[in-house]
LOLO-317508 format. One record per residue: residue in three letters; x, y, z of N, C-alpha, C in turn. Coordinates in Angstrom, 1 decimal, padded with zeros to 4 digits. Atoms other than C-alpha are relative to their C-alpha. Example, Ala and Ser with C-alpha at 12.3 -4.5 7.8 and 13.67 -1.06 7.14 Angstrom:
SITE type nxx nyy nzz caxx cayy cazz cxx cyy czz
SITE ALA 000.9 -001.2 000.0 012.3 -004.5 007.8 000.9 001.2 000.0
SITE SER -000.9 -001.1 000.0 013.7 -001.1 007.1 -000.8 001.1 000.8
***
This chain:
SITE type nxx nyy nzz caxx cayy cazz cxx cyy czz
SITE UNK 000.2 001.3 000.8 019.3 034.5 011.2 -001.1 000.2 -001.0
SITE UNK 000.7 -000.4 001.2 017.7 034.2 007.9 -001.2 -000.5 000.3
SITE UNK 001.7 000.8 -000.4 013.6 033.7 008.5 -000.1 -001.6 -000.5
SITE UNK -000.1 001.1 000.5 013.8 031.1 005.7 000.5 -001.3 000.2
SITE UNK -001.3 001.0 -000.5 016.8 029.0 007.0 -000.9 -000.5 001.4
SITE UNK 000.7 000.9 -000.9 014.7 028.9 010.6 -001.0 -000.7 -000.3
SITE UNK 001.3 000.7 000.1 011.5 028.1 009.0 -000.2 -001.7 -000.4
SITE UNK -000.4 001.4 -000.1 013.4 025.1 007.7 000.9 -000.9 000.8
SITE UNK -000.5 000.6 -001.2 015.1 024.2 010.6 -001.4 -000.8 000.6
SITE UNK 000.9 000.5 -001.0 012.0 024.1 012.5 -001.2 -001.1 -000.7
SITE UNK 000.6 000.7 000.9 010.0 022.2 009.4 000.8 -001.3 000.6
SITE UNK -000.7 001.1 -000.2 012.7 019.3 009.8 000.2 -000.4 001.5
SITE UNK 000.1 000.7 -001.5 012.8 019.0 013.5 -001.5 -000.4 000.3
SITE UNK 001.2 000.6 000.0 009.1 018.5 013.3 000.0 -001.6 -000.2
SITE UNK -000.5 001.5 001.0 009.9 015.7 010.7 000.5 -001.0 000.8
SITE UNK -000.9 001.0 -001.1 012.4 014.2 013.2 -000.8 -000.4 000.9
SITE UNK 000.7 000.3 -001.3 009.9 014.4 016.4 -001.3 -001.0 -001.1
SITE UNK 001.2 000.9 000.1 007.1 012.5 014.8 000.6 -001.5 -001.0
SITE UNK -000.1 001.0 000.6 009.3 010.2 013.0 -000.6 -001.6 -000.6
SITE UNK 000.9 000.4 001.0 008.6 006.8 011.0 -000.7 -000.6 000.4
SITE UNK 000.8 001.0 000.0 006.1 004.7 010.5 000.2 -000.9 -000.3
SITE UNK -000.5 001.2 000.3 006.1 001.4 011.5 -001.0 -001.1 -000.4
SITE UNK 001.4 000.4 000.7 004.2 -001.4 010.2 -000.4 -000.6 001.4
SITE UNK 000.5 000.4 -001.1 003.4 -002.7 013.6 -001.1 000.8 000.4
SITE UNK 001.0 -000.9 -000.7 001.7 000.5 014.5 -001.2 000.1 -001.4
SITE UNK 001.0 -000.3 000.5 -000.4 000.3 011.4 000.3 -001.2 -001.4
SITE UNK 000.5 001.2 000.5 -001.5 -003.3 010.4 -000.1 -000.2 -001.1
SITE UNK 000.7 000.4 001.7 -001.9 -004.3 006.5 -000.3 -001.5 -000.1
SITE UNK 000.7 001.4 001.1 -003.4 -007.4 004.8 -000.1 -000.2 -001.5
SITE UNK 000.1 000.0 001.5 -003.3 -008.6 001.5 -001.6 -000.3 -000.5
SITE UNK 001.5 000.4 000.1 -006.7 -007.9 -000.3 -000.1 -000.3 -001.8
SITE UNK 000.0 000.7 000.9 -007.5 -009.9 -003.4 -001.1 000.6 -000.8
SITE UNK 001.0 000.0 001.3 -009.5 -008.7 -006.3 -000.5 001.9 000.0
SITE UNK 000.7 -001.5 -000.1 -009.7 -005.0 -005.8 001.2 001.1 -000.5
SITE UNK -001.1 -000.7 000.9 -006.1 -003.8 -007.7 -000.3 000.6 -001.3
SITE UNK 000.5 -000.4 001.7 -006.6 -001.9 -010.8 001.2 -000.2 -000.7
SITE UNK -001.3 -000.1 000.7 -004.6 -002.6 -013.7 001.5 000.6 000.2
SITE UNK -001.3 -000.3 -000.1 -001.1 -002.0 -013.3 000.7 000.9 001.5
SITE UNK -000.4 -000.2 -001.1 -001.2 -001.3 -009.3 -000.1 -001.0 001.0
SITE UNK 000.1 001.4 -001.0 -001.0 -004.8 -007.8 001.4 000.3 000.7
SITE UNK -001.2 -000.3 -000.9 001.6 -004.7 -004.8 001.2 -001.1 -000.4
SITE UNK -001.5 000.7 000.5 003.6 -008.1 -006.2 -000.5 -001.3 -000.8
SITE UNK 000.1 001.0 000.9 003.4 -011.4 -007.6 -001.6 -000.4 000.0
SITE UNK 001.8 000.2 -000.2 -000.2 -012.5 -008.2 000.5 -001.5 000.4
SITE UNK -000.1 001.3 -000.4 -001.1 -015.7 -007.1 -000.1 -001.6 -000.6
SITE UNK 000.8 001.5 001.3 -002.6 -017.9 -010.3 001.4 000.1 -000.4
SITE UNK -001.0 000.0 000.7 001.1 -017.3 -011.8 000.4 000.6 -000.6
SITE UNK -000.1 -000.7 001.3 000.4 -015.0 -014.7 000.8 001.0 000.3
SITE UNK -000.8 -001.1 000.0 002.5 -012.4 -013.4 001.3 -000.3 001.4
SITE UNK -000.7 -000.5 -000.9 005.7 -011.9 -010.7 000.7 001.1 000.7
SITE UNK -000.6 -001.0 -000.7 005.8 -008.9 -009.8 -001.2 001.4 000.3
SITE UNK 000.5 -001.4 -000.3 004.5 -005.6 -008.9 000.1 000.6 -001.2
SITE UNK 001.0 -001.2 001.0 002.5 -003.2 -011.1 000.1 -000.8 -001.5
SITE UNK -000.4 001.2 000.8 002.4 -006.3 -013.8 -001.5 -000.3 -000.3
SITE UNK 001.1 000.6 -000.1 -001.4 -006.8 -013.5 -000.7 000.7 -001.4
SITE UNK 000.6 -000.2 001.2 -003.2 -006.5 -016.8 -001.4 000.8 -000.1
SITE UNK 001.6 -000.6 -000.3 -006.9 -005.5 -015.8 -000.3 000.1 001.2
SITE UNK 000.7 -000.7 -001.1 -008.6 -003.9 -013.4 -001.0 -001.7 001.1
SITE UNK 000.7 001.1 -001.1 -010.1 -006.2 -010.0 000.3 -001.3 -000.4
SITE UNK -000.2 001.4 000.3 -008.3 -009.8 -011.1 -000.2 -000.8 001.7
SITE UNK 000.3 000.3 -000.7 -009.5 -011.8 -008.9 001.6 -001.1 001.1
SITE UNK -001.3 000.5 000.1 -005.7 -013.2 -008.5 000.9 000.9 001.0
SITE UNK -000.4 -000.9 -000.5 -004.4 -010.1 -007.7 -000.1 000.8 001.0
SITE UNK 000.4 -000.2 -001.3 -003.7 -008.2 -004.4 000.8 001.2 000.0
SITE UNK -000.6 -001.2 -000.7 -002.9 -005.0 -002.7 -000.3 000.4 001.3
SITE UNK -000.5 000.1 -002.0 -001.8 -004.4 001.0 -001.3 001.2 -000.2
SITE UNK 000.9 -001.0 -000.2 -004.6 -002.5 002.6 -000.4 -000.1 001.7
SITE UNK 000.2 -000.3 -001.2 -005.2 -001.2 006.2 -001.0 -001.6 000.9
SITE UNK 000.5 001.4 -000.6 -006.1 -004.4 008.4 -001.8 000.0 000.0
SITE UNK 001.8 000.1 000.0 -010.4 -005.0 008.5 -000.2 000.7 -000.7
SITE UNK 001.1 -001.0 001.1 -010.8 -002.8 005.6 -000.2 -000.9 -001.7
SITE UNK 000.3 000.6 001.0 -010.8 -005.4 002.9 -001.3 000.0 -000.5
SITE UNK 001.3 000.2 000.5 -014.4 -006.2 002.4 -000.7 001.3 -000.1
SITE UNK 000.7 -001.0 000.4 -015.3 -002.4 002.6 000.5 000.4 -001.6
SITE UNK -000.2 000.2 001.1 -013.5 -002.5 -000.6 -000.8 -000.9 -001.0
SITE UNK 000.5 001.3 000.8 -014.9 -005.4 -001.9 001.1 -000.9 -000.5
SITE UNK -000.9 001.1 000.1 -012.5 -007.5 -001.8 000.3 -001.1 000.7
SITE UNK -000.1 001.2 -001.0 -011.2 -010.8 -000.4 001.2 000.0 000.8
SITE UNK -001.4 000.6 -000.1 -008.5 -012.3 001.5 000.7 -001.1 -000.1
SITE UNK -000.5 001.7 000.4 -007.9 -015.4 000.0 -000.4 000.2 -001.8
SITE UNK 000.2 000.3 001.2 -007.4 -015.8 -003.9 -000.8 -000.7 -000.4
SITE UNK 000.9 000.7 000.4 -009.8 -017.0 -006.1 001.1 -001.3 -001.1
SITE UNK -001.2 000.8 000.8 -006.5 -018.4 -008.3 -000.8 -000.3 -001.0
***
C-alpha cells in the first residue's frame, strides 16, 4: 500500500475520532463593543446595521462578537449594549 494513501487514511480517522465541536461543550456570549470594523458576528443592536461583517468602525459600542463564556471583560468589553 502506498505510504501516502495510509498516511491519509490514518490523518482522517484521527479527524473522525475526535470529532465536532459542540457549542454546549464550549460556551459563548455575546460581547459588545470589542468587534473591529467589518467583523461583527450579526445584526447590531442600535439598528444601523443587519447583519454580519456590516460594522463600520472599529469597538462600536452597539456591536457584538460571540466570545468564549467569562472572557468578555478581559477584552474590554460588555454584555449588554450601550445602543
Amino acid at each position: 500500500m502506498n505510504s501516502s494513501i495510509l498516511a491519509t487514511a490514518f490523518t482522517a480517522t484521527l479527524a473522525l475520532l475526535a470529532g465536532p465541536a459542540h457549542a454546549e461543550d464550549h460556551p459563548m456570549e455575546k460581547c459588545y463593543g470589542i468587534a473591529k470594523a467589518g467583523q461583527n458576528n450579526c445584526a447590531d443592536s442600535a439598528g444601523v446595521h443587519s447583519c454580519a461583517s456590516k460594522s463600520k468602525k472599529d469597538m462600536q459600542s452597539y456591536d457584538w462578537k460571540y466570545v468564549d463564556k467569562g472572557t468578555c471583560a478581559k477584552y474590554g468589553g460588555s454584555l449588554s449594549s450601550a445602543k
